[in-house]
Every structure is written in structure tokens, then in C-alpha cells.
C-alpha positions as CSV (number, residue, x, y, z in Angstrom):
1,X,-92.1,38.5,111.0
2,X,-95.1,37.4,112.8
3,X,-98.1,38.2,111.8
4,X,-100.2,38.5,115.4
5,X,-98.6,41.8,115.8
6,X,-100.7,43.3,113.0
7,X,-99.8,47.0,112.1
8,X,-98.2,48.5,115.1
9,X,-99.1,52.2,115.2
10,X,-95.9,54.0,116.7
11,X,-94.9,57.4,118.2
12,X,-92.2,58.9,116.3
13,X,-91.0,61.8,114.9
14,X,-89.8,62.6,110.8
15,X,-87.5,65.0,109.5
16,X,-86.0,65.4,106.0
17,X,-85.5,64.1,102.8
18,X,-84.0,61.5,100.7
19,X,-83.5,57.7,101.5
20,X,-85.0,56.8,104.7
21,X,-83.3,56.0,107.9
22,X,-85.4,54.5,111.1
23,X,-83.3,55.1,114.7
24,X,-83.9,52.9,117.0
25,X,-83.7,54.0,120.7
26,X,-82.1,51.5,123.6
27,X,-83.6,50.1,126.9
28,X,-86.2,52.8,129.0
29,X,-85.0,55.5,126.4
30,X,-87.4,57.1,124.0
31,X,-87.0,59.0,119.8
32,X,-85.7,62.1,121.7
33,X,-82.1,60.2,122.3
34,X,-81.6,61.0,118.8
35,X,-82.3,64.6,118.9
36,X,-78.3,65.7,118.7
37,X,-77.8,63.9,115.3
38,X,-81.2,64.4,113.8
39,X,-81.4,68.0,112.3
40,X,-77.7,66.6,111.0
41,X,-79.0,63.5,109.4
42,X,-82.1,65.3,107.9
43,X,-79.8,67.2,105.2
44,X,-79.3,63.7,103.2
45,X,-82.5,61.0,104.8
46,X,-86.0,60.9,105.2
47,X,-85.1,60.3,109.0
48,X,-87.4,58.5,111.2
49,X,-87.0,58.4,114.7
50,X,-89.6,56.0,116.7
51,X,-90.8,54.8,120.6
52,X,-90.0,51.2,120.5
53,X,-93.9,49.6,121.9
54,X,-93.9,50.0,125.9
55,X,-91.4,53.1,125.5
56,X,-91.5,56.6,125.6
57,X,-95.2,57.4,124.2
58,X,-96.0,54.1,122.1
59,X,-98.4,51.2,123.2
60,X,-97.0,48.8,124.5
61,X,-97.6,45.3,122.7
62,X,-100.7,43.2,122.0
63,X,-101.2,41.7,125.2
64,X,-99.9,37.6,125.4
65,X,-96.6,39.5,123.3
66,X,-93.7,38.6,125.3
67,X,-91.4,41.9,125.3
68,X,-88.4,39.7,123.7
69,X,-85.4,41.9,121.1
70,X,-87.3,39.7,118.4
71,X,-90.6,40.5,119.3
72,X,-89.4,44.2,119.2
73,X,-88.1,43.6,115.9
74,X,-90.9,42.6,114.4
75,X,-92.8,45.5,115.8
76,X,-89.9,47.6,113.8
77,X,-90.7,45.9,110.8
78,X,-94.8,46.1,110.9
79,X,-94.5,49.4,111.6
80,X,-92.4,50.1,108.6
81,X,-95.0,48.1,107.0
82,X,-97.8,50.3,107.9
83,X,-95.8,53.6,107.0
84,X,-94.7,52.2,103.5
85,X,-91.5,52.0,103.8
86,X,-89.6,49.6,102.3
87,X,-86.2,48.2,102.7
88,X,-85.3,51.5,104.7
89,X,-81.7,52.4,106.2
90,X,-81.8,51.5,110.2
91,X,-79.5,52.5,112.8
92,X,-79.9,51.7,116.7
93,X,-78.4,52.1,120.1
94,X,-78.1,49.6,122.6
95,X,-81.0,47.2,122.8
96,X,-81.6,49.6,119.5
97,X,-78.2,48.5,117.8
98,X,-78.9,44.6,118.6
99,X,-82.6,45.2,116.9
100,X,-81.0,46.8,114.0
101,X,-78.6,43.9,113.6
102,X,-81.3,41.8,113.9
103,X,-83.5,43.2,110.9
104,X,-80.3,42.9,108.9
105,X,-80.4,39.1,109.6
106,X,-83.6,39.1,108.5
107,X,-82.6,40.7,105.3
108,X,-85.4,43.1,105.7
109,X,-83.0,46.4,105.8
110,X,-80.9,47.9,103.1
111,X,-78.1,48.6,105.9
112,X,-78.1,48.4,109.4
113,X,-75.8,50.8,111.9
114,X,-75.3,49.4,115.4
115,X,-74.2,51.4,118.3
116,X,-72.7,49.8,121.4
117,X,-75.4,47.1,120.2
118,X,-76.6,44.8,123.3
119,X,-76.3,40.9,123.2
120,X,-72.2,40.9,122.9
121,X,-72.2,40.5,126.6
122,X,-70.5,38.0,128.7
123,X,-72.6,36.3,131.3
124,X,-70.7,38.3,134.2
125,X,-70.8,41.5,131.8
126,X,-74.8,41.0,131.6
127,X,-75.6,40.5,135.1
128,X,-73.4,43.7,135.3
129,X,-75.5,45.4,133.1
130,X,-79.1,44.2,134.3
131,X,-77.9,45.8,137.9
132,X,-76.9,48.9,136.5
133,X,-80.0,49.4,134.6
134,X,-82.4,48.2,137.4
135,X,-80.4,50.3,140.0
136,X,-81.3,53.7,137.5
137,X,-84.7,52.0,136.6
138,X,-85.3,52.1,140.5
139,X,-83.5,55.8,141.0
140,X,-85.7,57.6,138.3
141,X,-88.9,55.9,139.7
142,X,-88.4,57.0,143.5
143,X,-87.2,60.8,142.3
144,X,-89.6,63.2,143.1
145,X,-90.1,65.3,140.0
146,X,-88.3,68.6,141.6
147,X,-85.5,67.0,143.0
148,X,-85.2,65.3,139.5
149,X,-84.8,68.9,138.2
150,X,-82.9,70.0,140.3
151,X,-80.3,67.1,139.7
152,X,-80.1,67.8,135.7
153,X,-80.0,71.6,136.5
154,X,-76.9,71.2,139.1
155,X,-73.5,69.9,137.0
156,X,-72.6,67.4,139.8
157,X,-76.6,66.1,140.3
158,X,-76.1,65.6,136.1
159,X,-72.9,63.9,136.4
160,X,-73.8,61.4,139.2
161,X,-77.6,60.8,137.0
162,X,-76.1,60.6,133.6
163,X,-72.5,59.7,134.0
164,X,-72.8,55.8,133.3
165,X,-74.4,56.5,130.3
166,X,-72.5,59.2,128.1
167,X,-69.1,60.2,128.8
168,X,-69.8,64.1,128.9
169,X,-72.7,64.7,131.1
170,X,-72.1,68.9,130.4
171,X,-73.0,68.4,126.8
172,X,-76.6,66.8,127.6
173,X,-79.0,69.7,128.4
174,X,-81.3,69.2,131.5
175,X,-84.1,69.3,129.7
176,X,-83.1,66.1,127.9
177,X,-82.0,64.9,131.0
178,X,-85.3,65.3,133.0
179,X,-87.2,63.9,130.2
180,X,-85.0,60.8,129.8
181,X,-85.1,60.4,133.3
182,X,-89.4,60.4,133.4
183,X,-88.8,58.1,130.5
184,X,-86.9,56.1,132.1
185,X,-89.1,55.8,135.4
186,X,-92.3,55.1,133.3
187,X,-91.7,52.7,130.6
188,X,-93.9,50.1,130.9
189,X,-91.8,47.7,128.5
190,X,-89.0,48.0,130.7
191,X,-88.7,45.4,132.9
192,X,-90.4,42.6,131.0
193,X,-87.4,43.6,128.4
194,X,-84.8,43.4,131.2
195,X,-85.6,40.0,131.8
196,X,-85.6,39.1,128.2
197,X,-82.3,40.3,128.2
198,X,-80.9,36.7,129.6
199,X,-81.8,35.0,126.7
200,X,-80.1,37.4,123.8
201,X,-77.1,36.5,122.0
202,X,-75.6,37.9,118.8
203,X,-78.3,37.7,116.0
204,X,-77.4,34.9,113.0
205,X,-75.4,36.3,110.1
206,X,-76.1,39.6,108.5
207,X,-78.2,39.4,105.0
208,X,-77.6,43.5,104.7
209,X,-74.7,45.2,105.2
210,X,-73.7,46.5,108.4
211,X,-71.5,48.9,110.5
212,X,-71.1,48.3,114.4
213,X,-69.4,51.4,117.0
214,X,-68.9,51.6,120.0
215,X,-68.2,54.2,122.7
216,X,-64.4,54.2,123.6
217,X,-65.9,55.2,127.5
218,X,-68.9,53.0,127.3
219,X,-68.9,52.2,131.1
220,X,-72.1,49.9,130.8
221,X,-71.4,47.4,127.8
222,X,-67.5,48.3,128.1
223,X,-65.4,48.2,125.2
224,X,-64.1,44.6,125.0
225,X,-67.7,43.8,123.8
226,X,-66.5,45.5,120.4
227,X,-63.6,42.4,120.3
228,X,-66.3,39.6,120.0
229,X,-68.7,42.0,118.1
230,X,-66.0,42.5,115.3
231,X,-65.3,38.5,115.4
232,X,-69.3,38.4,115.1
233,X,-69.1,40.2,112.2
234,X,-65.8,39.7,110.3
235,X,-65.3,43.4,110.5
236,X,-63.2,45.7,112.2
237,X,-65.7,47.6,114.8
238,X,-65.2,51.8,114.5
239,X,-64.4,53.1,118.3
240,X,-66.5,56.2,118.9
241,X,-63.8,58.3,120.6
242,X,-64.8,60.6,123.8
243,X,-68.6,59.1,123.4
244,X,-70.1,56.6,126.0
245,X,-73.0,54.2,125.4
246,X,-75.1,56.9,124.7
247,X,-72.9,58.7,122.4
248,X,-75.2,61.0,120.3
249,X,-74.8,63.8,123.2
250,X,-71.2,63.4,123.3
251,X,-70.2,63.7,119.8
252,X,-73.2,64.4,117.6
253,X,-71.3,65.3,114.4
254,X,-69.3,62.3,114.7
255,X,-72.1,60.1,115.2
256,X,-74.0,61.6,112.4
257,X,-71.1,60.8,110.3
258,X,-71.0,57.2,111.0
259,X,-74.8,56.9,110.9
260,X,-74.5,58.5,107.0
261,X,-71.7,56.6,106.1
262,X,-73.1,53.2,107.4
263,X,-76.6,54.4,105.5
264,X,-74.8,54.7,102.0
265,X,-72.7,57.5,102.5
């Protein structure tokens, strides 16, 4: 880890007891993505559920910090620093997943849990996936906050807004929509992460054990991703049935289940 970061001071939210386990949001998200899983998680683990710097509520980083998924990482880990908590369980999403996979490189995690984890990609598949995300970068930004409620509010407006992220757009409230969407339109990180996104590629072997899923309708880091994930990892990768990228909406008990068993059980 490098050191200039110094102690980041994160928003997040706790809940629970037992072994801890830090969630790790994806790209323009914020902690609230986990908010399905998290009263489920809290039975059994100190759960810890942050705003990566330049997201949601957090500062963004020291300035001169390039916004890089290693740079993040270290972040992850001075923050854990700062909090005291060592060696915890981590499980992330997206650019979340590929950060947990990272600290398990590192050997800095006691297990890592990856969902539909970023930097699998092939080139076409991450040009694919910068458009898509700049194109609903771009949408949330030019929405005028009522006609942003009135999408999440109206089943089609939620559909057409949420659809390339989770497979059942019904099952996320509009309340988590709207606020996701503001999220979204205002993260400061974003598009300096974006960019960063050219230069990621699968993290070097894992030093903690792991567990990679992925979305069977994950419509913006499809499926075939999992293939060269698995041959990254020597492991067959669990397929998250009915759940999209952002699954923890679409199937909260069965993400919670893969999130315990990947933490220990």
C-alpha cells in the first residue's frame, strides 16, 4: 500500500456482529447498493459497507492521486487501517469485485468475494462497457430531478433507467433508484475512473481465498467474462441465476448466501 494516501476517512455505514466483512460498491454507485443483502448479512458479520473516495458521500482522493483500481485499493486498505480492522472478509461488485480481488493479491484480506468483477473484459467488451456507462453517466447528469422521479416511480421509466444494470428493474424500489441515479450524476471520481479503466487487467494471483459470481443476465460485462475469470482463477465461477450486474436487488437472499459462504460460511 502506499503510504501518500495517509488514513482515508470514508463514508460508510455498519451493521452487526461477528467477523467483519467490508462491501465494496462498483463504478458511480454508492454503500446503499448493498442495502438488499445487508440486514441479511448482519445476523453472522460485523458488516461494513463504504463510499469508495470520489463516490457517493466520501472525499475524493488527495489531490496529484490518480483515480486508478489500485489507487482505490489502497484507499480500501488505509481505511481499514484507520478503523482497526484487520485481515477483514471483503466482497465487491463490479469495479468493487476487481478491488476485492485485488486486496486478495495483496494478501491483505482473509477472503475476497467478487461479483461480476471488472477487468475480465475483452478490448471490444471494454470499449462496450465504457459507452454504456458514459451514455448513463451523461443520462443521470442532464435529468431534471422531477422527471428523474418520475422515471423510477413509472415501471417502464424504471425499466428503460435500470434495465442494463439488474435484470428485475420491479424489485428495485424508486427510492433506490432516484438516489442511485443522483449518485450516479454526481460522483466526482467517475470519469477519471472510467478512463483508468483502459489500463485494468486481471489482478496477479490470489494470496487469500476467493469466490467470483456472476450475473447469468449481466448485459454490461456479459457472461463469457466468467469463462476467462474461472481460467484466471482455476475455479469454477458460481452463475448468479435471474441477477444482472447489479444483482443484490434481484436476488438478495441468494446473494447474501454467496457473500456468507465466500466469507467463511
Amino acid at each position: 500500500m502506499s503510504d501518500w494516501l495517509g488514513a482515508m476517512d470514508l463514508a460508510f455505514e455498519r451493521r452487526g456482529t461477528g467477523e467483519p466483512l467490508i462491501l465494496l460498491h462498483g463504478i458511480g454507485h454508492h454503500w446503499q447498493a448493498w442495502l438488499p443483502v445487508m440486514d441479511r448479512l448482519a445476523a453472522s458479520r460485523t458488516v461494513i459497507a463504504l463510499d469508495l473516495p470520489g463516490f457517493g458521500v466520501s472525499p475524493g482522493l488527495p489531490d496529484g492521486t490518480p483515480y486508478t483500481a489500485e489507487s482505490l485499493a489502497d484507499a480500501v486498505e488505509s481505511f481499514c487501517a484507520l478503523l482497526g480492522v484487520r485481515e477483514p472478509h471483503v466482497a465487491g461488485n463490479s469495479l468493487g469485485g476487481y478491488i476485492a480481488l485485488e486486496l486478495a493479491s495483496r494478501g491483505v484480506v482473509r477472503t475476497a468475494t467478487a461479483l461480476s468483477p471488472a477487468g475480465f473484459w475483452s478490448r471490444s467488451e471494454l470499449l462496450y462497457c465504457r459507452s454504456v456507462l458514459r451514455a448513463l453517466r451523461a443520462t443521470a447528469r442532464a435529468l431534471p430531478p422531477e422527471q428523474s422521479i418520475g422515471l423510477a416511480e413509472n415501471p417502464l421509466g424504471r425499466a428503460l433507467s435500470a434495465g442494463l444494470l439488474v435484470a428485475h428493474p420491479s424489485r428495485l424500489s424508486p427510492t433506490a433508484l432516484i438516489a442511485a441515479t443522483q449518485a450516479l450524476g454526481g460522483a466526482p471520481g467517475f470519469d477519471e475512473t472510467l478512463e483508468a479503466f483502459a489500463g485494468v487487467m486481471p489482478p496477479a494471483p490470489p494470496k487469500s481465498p476467493i469466490t467470483i459470481a456472476w450475473g447469468e443476465h449481466d448485459r454490461l460485462l456479459p457472461r463469457r467474462q466468467a469463462v476467462r475469470a474461472a481460467r484466471w482463477s482455476g475455479q469454477r465461477v458460481k452463475l448468479l441465476k435471474g441477477c444482472g450486474h447489479v444483482p443484490m436487488s434481484d436476488d438478495p437472499g441468494l446473494v447474501a448466501r454467496v457473500l456468507l459462504e465466500g466469507s467463511g460460511g
